[in-house]
matplotlib code that plots the C-alpha trace (Angstrom):
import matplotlib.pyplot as plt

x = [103.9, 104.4, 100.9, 100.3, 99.0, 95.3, 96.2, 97.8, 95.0, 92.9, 95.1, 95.3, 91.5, 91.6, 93.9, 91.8, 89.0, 90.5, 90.3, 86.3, 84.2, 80.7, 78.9, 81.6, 80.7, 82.7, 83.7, 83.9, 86.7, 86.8, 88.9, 90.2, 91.6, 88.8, 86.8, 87.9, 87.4, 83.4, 83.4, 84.9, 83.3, 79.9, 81.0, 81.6, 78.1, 75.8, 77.9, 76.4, 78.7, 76.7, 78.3, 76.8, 79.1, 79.0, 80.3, 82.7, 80.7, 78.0, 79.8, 81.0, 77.4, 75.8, 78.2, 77.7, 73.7, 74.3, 76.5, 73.7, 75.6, 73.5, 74.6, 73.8, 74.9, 77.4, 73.9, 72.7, 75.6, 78.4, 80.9, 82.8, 84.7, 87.2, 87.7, 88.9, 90.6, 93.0, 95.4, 97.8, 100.4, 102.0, 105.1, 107.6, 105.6, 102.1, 101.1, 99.2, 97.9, 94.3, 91.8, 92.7, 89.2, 87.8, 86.0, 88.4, 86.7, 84.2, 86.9, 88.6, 85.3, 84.5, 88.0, 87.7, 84.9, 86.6, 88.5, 91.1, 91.8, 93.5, 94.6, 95.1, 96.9, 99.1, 103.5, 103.3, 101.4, 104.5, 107.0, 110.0, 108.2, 105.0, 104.4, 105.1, 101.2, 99.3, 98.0, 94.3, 92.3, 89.3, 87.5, 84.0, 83.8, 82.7, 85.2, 87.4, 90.3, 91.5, 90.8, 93.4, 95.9, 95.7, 96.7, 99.5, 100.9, 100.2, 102.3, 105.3, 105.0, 106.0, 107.9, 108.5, 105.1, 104.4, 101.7, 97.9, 95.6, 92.0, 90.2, 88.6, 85.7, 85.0, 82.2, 85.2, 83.4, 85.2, 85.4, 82.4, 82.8, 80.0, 79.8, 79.4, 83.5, 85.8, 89.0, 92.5, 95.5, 98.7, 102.0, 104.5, 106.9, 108.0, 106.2, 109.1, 106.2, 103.2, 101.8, 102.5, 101.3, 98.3, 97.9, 98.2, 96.0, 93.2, 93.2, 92.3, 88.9, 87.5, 89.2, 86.9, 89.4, 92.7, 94.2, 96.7, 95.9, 98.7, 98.7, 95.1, 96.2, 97.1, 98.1, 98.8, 98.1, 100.9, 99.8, 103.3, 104.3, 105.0, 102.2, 101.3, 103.1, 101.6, 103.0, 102.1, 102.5, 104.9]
y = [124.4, 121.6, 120.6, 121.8, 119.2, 119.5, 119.2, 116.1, 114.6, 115.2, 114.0, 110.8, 110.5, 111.3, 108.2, 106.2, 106.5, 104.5, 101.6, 101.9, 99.8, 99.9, 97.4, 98.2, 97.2, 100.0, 101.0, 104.6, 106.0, 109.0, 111.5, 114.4, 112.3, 110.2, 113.1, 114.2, 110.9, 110.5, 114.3, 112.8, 109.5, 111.8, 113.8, 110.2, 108.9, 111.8, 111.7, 107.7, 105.5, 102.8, 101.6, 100.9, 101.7, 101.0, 104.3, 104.2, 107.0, 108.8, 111.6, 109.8, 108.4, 112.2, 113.5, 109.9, 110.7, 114.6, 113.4, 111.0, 107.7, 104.4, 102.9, 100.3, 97.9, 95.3, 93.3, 93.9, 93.6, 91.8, 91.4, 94.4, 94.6, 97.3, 99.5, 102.9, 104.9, 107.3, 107.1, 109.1, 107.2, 104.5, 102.2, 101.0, 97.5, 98.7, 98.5, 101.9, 103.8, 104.9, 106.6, 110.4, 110.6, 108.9, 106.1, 103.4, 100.4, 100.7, 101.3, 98.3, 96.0, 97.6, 97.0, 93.5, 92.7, 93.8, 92.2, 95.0, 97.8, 100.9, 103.7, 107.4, 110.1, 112.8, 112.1, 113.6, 110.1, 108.0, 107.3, 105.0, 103.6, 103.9, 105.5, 109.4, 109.5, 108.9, 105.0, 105.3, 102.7, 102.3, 101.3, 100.7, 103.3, 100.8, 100.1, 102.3, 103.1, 99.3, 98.8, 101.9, 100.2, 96.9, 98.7, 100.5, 96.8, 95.5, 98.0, 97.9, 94.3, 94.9, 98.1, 101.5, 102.7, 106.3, 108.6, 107.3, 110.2, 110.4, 111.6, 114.7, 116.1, 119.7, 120.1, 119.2, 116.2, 112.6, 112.4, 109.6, 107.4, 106.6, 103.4, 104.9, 104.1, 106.4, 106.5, 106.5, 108.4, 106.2, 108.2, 106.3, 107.7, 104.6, 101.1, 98.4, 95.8, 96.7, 93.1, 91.8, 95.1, 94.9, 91.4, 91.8, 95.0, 93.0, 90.4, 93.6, 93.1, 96.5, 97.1, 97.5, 97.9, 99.7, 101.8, 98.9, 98.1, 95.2, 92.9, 94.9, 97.5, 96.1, 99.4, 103.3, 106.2, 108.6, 112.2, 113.8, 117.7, 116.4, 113.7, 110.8, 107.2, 104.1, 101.9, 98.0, 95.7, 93.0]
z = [79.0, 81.7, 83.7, 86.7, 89.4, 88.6, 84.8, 85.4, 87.3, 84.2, 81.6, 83.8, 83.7, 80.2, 79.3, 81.7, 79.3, 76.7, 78.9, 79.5, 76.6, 75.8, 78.5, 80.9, 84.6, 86.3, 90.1, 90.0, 92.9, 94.8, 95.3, 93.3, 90.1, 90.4, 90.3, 87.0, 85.7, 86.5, 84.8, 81.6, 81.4, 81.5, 78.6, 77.2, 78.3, 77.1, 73.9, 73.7, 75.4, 77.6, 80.6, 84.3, 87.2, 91.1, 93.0, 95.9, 97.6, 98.5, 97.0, 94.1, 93.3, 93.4, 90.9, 88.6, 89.0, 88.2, 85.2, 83.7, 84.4, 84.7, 88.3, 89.9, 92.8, 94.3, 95.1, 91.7, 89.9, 92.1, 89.4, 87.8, 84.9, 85.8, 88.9, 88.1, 91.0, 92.3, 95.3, 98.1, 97.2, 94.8, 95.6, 92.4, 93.3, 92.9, 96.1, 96.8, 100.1, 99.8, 102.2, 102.7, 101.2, 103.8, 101.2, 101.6, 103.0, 100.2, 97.7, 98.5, 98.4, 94.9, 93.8, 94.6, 93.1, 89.7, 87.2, 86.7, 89.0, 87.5, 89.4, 88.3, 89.3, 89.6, 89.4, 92.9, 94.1, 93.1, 96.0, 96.8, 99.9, 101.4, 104.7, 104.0, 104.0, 107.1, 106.5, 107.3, 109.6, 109.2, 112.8, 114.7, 117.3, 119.9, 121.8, 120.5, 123.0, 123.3, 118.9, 119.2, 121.8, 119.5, 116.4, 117.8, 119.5, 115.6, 114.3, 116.9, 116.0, 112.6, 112.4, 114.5, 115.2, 115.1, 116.3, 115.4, 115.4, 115.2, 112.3, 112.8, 110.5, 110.1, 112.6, 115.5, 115.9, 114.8, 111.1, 110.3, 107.2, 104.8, 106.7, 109.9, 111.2, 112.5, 110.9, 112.7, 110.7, 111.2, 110.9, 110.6, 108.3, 106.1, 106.4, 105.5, 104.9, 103.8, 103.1, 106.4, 107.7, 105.7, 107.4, 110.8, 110.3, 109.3, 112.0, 114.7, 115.9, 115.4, 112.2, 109.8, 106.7, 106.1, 103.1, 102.5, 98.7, 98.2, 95.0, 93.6, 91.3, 87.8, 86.5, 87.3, 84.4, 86.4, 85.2, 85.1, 83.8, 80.4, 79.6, 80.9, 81.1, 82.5, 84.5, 84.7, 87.8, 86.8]

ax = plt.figure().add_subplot(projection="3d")
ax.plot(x, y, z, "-o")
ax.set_aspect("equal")
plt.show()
């Protein structure tokens, strides 16, 4: 019987696995796949296996504690072995979107830090082009309104732009990242280049961090209906 999407998130997670020695210095992702893979690595943990792993999250590090996995710090330990991640999408190049979890700026400073970044997820994640998904920004809210106008000029300098939204949370109020940012949802459809998008992003004052991951991800475990493949960046 072909996997459903969950099922495929899983079996991704699962193959992930075989990647994680003992001693491993891990950065645990978050999101749904990545989810699934703190579960698993758990099981893996309780069953002996010794690793010590910096969360992306405060939601990733209460599952890791509730799952009995040793963690620890960027500060403490500010060199990682492998990252271990999902994303919202994944381009034939390996450059990803991340960030509908709202995590990204922490993500992307864990995943840096690592040796090896591996990303899981579903066959739904893989795409032809970025840009389908809303690009999240990650911003200060001071000064908000003019960090917005300079984003939207970056954009148009690069490409169409498209409408930039304001993350909301489910209290109405802005959506607040575990940094204390807001996060603005770029829709812009397709994004011809994301490196010198990523670029020009990053040189906004008031940008904190975007969910432009270009030239980080070594390799994807795709989850697809029929198993799982992997796919390496060339």
């Amino acid at each position: 019987m072909p996997l459903n999407a969950d099922d495929q998130k899983r079996a991704a997670a699962a193959r992930a696995l075989e990647f994680v020695e003992p001693g491993t210095r891990l950065g645990l992702g978050t999101g749904s796949t990545a989810k699934h893979f703190v579960d698993l690595l758990g099981e893996r943990v309780r069953a002996g296996l010794d690793v010590i792993a910096v969360p992306t999250s405060e939601a990733t590090r209460a599952q890791a504690e509730a799952c009995g996995i040793r963690l620890t710090t960027l500060d403490e330990t500010p060199e990682l072995d492998l990252t271990v991640d999902g994303a919202d999408e994944i381009a034939p190049d390996m450059s990803l979107i991340k960030g509908g979890g709202g995590a990204l700026l922490r993500e992307k400073i864990v995943a840096a830090a690592s040796a090896r970044m591996l990303v899981i997820a579903d066959e739904s994640k893989c795409v032809a082009m970025l840009g389908a998904f809303p690009l999240p920004i990650e911003v200060t809210p001071f000064g908000f309104l003019a960090t917005l106008r300079a984003v939207d000029k970056a954009i148009a300098g690069i490409q169409r732009s498209g409408p930039l939204n304001l993350r909301m949370g489910k209290d109405g109020h802005a959506f607040v990242t575990d940094g204390g940012h807001w996060i603005i949802d770029a829709k812009l459809g397709r994004i011809d280049d994301p490196k010198a998008l990523a670029h020009a992003l990053s040189g906004i004052p008031g940008v904190m961090d975007h969910g432009l991951f270009v030239g980080m991800a070594a390799m994807a475990i795709i989850g697809a209906p029929a198993g799982v493949r992997i796919i390496e960046r060339t």
